[in-house]
C-alpha positions in Angstrom: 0.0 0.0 0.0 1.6 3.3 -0.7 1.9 6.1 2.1 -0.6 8.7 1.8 0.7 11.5 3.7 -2.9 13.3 4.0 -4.5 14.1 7.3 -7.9 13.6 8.3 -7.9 14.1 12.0 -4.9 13.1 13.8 -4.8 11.2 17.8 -2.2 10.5 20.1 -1.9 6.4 20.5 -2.8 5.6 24.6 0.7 5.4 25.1 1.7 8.5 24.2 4.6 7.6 22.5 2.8 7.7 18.8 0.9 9.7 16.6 -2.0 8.0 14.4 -1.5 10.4 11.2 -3.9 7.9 9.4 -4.6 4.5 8.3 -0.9 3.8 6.3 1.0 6.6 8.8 1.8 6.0 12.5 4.7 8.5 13.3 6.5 6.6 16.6 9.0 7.0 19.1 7.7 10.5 20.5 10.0 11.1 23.2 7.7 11.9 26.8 9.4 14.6 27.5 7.9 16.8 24.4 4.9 17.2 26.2 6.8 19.7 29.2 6.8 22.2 26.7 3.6 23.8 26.7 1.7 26.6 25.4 -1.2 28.0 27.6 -2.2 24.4 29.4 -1.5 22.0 26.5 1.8 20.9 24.5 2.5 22.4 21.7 2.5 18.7 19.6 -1.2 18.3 21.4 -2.0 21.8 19.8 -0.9 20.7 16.4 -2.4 17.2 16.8 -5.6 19.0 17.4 -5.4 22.2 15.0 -4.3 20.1 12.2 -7.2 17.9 11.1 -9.7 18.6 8.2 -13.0 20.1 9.6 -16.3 21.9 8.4 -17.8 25.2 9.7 -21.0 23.9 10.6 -22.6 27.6 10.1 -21.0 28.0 6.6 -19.8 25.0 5.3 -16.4 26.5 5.1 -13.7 23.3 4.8 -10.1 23.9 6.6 -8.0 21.7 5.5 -4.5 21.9 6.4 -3.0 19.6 3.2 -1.5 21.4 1.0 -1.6 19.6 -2.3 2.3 21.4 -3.5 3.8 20.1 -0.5 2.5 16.7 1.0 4.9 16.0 3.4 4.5 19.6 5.1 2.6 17.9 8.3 4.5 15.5 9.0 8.0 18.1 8.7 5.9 20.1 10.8 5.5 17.7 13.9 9.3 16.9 13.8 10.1 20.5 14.2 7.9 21.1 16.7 9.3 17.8 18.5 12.8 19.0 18.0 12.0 22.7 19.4 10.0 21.0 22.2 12.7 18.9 23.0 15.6 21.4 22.9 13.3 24.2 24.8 12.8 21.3 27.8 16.4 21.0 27.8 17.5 24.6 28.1 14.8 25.4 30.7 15.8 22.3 32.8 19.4 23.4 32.6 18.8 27.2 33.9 19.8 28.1 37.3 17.1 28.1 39.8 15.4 31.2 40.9 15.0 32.4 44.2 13.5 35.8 46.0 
């Protein structure tokens, strides 16, 4: 079966440790530490996870779909920068000096 590299809706396997892209993608190996680095109260891979999918303004019928048909792979570059930054920014924050009044 080839790999389609479009998104429908994206989840997070129970584990954690993999993303269900879609039926022929399951990106593995997500490190646990990723999820430290948040934005507001949620990781910034959950915020992509969840921002990225294909949905339908109920209202207008406006589709947002994230796929962009010149660049298939762009989702899946996306959530390994956003793993590497995640990863690095963890490391730099656990590494600063502790602050005290």
């Amino acid at each position: 079966m080839p790999l389609d590299w479009r998104v429908e809706k994206m989840k997070l396997s129970r584990s954690t440790r993999q993303i269900i892209y879609n039926d022929s993608l399951t990106i593995a190996g997500i490190p646990a530490d990723v999820f430290e680095y948040r934005l507001g109260n949620r990781s910034a891979l959950g915020w992509i996870i969840d921002q990225y999918r294909v949905k339908a303004d109920k209202r207008s019928g406006i589709v947002n779909d994230p796929n962009r048909l010149n660049d298939e792979r762009y989702i899946v570059r996306l959530i390994g920068q956003v793993v590497l930054v995640s990863l690095k920014t963890v490391e730099i924050v656990k590494g600063l000096p502790t602050f005290e009044l």
